[in-house]
CHARMM internal coordinates of N, CA and C (Angstrom, degrees):
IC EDIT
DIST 1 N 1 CA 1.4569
DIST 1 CA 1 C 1.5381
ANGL 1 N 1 CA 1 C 110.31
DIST 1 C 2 N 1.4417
ANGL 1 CA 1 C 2 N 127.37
DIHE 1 N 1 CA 1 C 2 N -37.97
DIST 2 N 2 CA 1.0794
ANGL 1 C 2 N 2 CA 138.31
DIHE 1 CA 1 C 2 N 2 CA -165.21
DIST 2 CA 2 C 1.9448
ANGL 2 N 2 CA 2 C 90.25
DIHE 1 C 2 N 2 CA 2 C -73.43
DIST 2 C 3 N 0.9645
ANGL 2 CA 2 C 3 N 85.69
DIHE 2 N 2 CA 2 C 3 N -56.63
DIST 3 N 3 CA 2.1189
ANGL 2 C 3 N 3 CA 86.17
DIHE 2 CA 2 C 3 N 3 CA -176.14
DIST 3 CA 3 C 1.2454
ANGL 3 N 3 CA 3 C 122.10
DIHE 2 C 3 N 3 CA 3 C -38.08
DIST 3 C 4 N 1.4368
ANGL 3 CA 3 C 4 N 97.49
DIHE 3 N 3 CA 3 C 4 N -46.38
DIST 4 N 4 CA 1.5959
ANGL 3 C 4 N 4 CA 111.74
DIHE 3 CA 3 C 4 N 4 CA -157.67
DIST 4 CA 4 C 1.9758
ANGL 4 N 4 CA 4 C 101.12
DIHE 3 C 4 N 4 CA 4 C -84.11
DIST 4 C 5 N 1.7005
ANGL 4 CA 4 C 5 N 97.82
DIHE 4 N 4 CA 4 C 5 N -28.89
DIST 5 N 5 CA 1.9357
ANGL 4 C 5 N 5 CA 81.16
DIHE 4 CA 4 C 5 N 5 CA 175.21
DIST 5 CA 5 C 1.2808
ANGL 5 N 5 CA 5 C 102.98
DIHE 4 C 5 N 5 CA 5 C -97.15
DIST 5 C 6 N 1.4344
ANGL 5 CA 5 C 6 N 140.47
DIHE 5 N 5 CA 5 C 6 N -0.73
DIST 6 N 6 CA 1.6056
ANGL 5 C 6 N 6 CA 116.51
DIHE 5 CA 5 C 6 N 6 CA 164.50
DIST 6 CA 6 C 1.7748
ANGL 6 N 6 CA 6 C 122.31
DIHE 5 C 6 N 6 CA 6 C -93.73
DIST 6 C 7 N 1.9398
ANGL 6 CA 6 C 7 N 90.56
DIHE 6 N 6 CA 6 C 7 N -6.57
DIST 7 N 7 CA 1.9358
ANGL 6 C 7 N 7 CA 84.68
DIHE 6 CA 6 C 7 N 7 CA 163.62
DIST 7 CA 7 C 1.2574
ANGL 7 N 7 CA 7 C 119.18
DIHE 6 C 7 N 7 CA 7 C -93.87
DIST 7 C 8 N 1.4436
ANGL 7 CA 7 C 8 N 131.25
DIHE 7 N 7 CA 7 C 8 N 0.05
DIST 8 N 8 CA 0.9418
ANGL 7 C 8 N 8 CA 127.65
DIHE 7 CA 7 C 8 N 8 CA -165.62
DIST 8 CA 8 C 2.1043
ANGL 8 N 8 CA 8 C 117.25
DIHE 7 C 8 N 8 CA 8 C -132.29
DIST 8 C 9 N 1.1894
ANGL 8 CA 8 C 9 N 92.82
DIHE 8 N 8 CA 8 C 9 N -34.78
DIST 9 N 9 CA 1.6441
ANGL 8 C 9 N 9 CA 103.36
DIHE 8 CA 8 C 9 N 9 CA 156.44
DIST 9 CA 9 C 1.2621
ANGL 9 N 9 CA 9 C 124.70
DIHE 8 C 9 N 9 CA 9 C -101.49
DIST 9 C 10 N 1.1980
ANGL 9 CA 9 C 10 N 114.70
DIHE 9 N 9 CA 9 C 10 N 142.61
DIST 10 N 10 CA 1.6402
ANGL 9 C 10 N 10 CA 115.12
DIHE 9 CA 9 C 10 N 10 CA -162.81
DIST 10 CA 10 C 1.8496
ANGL 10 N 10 CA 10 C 104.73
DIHE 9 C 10 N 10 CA 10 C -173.50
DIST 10 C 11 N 1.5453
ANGL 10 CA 10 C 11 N 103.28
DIHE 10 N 10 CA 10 C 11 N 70.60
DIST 11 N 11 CA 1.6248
ANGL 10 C 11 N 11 CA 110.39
DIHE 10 CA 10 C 11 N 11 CA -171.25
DIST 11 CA 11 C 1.3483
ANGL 11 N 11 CA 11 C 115.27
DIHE 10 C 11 N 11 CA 11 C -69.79
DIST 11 C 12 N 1.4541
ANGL 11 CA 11 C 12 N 116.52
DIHE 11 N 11 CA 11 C 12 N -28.96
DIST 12 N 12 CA 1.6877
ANGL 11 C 12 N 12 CA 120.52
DIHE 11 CA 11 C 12 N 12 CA -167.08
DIST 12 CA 12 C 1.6081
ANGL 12 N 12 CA 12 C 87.55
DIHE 11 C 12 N 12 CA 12 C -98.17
DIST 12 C 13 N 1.1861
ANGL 12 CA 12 C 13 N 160.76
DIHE 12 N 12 CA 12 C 13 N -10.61
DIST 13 N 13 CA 1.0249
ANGL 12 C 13 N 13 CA 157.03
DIHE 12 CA 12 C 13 N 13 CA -174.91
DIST 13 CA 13 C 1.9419
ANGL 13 N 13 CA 13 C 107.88
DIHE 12 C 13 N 13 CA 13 C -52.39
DIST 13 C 14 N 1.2353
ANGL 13 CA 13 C 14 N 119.96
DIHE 13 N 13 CA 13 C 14 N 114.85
DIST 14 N 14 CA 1.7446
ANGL 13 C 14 N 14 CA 110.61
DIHE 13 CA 13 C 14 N 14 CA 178.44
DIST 14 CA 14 C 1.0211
ANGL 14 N 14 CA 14 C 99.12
DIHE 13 C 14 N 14 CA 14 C -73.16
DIST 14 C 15 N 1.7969
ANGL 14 CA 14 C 15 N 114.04
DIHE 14 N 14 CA 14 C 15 N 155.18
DIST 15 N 15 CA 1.4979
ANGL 14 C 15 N 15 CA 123.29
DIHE 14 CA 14 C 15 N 15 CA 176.41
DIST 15 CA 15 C 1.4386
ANGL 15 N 15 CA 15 C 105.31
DIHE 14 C 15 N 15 CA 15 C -70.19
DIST 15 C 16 N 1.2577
ANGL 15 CA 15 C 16 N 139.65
DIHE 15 N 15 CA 15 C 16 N 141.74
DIST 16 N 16 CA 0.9543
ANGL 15 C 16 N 16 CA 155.84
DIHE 15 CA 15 C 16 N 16 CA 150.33
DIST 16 CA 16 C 1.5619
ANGL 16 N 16 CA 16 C 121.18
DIHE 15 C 16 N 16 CA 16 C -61.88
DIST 16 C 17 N 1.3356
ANGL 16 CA 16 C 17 N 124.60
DIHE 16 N 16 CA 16 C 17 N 113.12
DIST 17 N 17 CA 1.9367
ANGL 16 C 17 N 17 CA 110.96
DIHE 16 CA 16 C 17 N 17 CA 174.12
DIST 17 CA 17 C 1.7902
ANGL 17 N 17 CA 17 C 95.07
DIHE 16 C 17 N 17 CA 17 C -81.78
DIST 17 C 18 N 1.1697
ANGL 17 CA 17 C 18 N 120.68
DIHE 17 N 17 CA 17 C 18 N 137.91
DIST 18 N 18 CA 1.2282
ANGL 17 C 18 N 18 CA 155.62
DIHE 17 CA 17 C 18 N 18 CA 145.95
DIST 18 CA 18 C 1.9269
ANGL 18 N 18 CA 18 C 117.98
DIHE 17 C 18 N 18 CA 18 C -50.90
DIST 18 C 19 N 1.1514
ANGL 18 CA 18 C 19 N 92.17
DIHE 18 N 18 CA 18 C 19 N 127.39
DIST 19 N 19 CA 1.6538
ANGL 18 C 19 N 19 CA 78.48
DIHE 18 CA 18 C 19 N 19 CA -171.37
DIST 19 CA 19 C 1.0581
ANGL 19 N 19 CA 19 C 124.56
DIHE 18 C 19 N 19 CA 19 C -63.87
DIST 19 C 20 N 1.5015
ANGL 19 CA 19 C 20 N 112.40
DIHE 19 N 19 CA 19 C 20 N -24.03
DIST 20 N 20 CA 1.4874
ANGL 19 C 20 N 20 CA 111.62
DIHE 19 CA 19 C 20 N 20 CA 177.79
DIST 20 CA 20 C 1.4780
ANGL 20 N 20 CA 20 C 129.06
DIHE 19 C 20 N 20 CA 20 C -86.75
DIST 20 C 21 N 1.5508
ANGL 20 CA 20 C 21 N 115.83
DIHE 20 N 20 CA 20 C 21 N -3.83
DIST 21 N 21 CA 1.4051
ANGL 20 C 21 N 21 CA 141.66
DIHE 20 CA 20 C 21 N 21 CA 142.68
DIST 21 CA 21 C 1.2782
ANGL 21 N 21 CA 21 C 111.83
DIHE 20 C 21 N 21 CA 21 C -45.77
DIST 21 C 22 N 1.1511
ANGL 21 CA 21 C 22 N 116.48
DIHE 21 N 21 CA 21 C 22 N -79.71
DIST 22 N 22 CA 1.1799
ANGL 21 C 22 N 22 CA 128.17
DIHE 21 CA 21 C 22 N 22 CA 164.69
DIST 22 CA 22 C 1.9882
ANGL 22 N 22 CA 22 C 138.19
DIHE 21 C 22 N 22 CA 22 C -24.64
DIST 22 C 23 N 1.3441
ANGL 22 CA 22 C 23 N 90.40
DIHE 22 N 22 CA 22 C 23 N -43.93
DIST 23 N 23 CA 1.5744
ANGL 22 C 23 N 23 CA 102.60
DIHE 22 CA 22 C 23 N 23 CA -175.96
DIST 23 CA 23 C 2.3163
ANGL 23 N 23 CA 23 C 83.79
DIHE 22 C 23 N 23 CA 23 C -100.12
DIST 23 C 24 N 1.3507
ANGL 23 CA 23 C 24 N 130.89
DIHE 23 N 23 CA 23 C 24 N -25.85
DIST 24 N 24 CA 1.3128
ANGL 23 C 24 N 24 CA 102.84
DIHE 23 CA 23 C 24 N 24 CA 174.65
DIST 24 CA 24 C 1.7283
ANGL 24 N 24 CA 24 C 107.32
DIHE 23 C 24 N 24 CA 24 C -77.89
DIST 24 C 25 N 1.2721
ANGL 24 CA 24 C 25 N 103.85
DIHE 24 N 24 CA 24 C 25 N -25.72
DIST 25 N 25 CA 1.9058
ANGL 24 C 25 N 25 CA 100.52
DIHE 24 CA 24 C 25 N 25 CA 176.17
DIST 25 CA 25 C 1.5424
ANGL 25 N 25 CA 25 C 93.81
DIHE 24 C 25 N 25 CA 25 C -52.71
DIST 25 C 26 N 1.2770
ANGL 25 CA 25 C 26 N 112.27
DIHE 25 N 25 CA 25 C 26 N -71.08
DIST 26 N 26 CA 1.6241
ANGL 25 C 26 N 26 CA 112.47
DIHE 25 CA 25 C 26 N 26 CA -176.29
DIST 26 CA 26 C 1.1090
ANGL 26 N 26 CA 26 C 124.83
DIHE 25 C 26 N 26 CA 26 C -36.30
DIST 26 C 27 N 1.2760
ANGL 26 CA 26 C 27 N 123.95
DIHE 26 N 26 CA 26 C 27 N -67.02
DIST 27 N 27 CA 1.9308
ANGL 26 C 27 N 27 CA 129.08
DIHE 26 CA 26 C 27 N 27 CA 163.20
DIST 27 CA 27 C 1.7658
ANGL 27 N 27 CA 27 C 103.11
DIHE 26 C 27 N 27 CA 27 C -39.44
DIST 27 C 28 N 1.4157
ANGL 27 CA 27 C 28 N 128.35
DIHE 27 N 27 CA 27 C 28 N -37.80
DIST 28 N 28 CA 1.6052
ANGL 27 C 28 N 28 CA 118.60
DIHE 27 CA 27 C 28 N 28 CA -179.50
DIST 28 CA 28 C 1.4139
ANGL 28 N 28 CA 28 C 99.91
DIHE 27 C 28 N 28 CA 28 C -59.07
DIST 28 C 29 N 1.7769
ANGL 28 CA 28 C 29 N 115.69
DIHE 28 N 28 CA 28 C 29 N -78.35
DIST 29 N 29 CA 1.1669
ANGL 28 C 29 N 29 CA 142.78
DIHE 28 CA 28 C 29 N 29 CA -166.38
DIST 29 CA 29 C 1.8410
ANGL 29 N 29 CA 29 C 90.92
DIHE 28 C 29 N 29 CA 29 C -40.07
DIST 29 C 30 N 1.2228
ANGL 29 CA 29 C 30 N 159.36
DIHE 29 N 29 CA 29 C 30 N -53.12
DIST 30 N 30 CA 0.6209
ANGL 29 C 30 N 30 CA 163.64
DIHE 29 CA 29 C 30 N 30 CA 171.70
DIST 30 CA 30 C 1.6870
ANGL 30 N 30 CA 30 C 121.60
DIHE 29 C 30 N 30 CA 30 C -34.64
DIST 30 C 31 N 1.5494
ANGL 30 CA 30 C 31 N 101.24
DIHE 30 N 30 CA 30 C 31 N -63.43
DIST 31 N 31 CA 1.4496
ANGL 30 C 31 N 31 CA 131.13
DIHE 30 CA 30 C 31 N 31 CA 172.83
DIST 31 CA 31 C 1.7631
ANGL 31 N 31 CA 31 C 96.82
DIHE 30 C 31 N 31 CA 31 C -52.47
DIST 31 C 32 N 1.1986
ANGL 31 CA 31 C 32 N 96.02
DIHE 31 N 31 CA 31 C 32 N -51.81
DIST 32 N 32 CA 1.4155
ANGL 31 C 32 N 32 CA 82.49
DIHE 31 CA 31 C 32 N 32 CA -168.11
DIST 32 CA 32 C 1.8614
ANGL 32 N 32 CA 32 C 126.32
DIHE 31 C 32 N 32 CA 32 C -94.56
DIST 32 C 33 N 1.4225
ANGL 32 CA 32 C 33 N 102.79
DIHE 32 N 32 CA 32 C 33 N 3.32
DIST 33 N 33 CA 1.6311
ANGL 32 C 33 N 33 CA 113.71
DIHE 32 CA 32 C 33 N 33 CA 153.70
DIST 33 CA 33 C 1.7101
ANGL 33 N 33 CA 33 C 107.40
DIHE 32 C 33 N 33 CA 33 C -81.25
DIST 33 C 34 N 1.5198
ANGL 33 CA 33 C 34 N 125.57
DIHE 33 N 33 CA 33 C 34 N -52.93
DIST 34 N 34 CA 1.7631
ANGL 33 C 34 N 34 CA 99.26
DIHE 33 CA 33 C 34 N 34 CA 155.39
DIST 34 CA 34 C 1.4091
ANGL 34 N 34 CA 34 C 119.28
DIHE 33 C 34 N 34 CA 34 C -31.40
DIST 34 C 35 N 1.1896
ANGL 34 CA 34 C 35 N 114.12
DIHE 34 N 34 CA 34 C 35 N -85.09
DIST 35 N 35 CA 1.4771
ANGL 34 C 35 N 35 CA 131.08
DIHE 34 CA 34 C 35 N 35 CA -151.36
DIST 35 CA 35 C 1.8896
ANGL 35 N 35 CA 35 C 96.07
DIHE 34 C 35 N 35 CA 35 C -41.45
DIST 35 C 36 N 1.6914
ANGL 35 CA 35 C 36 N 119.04
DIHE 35 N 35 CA 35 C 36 N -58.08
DIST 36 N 36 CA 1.2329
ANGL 35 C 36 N 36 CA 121.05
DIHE 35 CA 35 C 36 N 36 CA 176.25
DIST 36 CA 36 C 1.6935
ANGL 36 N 36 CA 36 C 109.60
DIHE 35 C 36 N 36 CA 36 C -56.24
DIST 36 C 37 N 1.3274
ANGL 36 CA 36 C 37 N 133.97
DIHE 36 N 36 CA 36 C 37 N -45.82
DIST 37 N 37 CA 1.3820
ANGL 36 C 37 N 37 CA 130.04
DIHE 36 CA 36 C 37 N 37 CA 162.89
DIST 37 CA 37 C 1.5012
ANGL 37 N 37 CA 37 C 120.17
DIHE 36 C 37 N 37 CA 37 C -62.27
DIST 37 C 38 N 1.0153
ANGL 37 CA 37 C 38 N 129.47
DIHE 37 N 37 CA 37 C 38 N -3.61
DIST 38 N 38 CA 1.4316
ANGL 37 C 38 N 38 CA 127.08
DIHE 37 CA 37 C 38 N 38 CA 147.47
DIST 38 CA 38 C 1.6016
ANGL 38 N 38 CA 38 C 141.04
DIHE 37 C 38 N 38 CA 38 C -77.73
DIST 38 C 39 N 1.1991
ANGL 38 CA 38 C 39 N 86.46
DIHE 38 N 38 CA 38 C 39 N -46.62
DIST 39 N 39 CA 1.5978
ANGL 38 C 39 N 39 CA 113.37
DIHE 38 CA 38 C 39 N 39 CA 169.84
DIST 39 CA 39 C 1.7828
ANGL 39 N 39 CA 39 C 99.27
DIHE 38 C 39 N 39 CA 39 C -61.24
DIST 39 C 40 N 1.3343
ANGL 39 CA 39 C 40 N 99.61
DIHE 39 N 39 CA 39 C 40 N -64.31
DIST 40 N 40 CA 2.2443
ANGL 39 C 40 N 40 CA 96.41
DIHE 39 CA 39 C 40 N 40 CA 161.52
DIST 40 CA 40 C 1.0403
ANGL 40 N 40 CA 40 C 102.44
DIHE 39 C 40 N 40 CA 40 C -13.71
DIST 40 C 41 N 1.2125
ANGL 40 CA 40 C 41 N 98.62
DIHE 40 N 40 CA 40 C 41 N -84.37
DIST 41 N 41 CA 1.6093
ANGL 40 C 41 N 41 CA 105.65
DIHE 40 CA 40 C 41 N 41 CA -161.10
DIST 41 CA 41 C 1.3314
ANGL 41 N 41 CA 41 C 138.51
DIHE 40 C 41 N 41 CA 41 C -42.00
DIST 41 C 42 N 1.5820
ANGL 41 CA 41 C 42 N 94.46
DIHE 41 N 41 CA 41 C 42 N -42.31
DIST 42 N 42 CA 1.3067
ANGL 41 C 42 N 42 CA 119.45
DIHE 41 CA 41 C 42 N 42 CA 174.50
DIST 42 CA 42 C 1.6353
ANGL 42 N 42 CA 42 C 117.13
DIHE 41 C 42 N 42 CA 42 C -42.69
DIST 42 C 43 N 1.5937
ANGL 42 CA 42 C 43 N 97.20
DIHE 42 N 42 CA 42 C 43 N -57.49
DIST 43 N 43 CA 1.2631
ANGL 42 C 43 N 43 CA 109.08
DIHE 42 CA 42 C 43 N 43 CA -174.11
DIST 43 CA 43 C 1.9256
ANGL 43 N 43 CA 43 C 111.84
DIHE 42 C 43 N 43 CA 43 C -85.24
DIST 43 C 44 N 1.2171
ANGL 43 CA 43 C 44 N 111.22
DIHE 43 N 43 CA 43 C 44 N 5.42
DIST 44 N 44 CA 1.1865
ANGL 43 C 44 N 44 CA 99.35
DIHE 43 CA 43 C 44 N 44 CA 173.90
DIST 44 CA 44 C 1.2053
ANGL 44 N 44 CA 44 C 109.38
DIHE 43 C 44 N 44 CA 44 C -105.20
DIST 44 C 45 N 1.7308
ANGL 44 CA 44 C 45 N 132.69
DIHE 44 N 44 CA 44 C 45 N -10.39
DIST 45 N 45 CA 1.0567
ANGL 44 C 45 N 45 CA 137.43
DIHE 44 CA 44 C 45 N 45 CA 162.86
DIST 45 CA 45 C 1.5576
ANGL 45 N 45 CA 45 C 112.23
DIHE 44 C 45 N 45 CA 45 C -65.66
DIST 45 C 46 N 1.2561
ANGL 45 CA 45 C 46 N 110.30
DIHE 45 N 45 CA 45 C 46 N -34.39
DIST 46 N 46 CA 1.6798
ANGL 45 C 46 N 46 CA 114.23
DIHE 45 CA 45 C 46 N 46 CA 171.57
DIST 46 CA 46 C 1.1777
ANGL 46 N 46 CA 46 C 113.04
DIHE 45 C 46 N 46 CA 46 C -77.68
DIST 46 C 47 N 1.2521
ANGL 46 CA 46 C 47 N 141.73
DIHE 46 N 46 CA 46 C 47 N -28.32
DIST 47 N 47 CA 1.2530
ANGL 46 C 47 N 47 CA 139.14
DIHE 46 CA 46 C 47 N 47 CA 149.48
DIST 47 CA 47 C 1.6787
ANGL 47 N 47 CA 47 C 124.95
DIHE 46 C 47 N 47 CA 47 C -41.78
DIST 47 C 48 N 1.1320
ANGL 47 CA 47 C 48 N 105.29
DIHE 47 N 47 CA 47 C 48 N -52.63
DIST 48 N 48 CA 1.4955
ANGL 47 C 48 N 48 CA 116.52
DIHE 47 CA 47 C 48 N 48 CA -159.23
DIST 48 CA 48 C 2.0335
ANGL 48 N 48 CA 48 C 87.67
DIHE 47 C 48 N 48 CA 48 C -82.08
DIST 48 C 49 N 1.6374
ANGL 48 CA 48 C 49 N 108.80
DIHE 48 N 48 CA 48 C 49 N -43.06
DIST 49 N 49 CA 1.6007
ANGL 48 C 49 N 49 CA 82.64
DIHE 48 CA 48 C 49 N 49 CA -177.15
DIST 49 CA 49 C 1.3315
ANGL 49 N 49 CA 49 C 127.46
DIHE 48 C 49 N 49 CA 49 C -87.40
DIST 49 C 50 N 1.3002
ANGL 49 CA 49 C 50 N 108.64
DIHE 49 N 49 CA 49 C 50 N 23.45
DIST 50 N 50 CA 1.5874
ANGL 49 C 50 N 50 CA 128.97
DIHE 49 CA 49 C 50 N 50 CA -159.33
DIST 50 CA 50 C 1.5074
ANGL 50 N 50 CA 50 C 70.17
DIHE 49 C 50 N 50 CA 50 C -84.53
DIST 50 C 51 N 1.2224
ANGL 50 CA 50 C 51 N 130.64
DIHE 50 N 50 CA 50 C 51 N -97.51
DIST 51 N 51 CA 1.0983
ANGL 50 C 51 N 51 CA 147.10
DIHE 50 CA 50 C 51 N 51 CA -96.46
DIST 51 CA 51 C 1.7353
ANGL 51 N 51 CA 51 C 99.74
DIHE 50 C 51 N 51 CA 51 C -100.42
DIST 51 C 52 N 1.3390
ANGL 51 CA 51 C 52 N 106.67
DIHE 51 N 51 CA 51 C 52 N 2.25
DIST 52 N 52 CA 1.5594
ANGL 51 C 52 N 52 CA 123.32
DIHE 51 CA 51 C 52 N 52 CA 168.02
DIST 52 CA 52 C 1.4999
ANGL 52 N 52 CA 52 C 107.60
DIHE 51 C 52 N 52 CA 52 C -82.74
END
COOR INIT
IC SEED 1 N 1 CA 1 C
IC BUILD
């Protein structure tokens, strides 16, 4: 009995990130500093020819 609830329950245990969690957070976080530096751009090109 003792075996079976300390291999298998474990409440105070911290979550652990996984490396491959980790490197897809990274590939997102990534995706989405492009995607926001494009859209920049976008609008600063509309800015700048606005006003020509």
């Amino acid at each position: 009995m003792r075996n079976l609830m300390s291999s298998g329950f474990r409440p105070l245990r911290p979550y652990r990130i996984t490396r491959g969690s980790r490197q897809m957070r990274e590939r997102r976080t990534a995706q989405a500093f492009i995607v926001f530096g494009v859209v920049l751009a976008c609008v600063e090109l509309y800015v700048i020819f606005g006003w020509l």
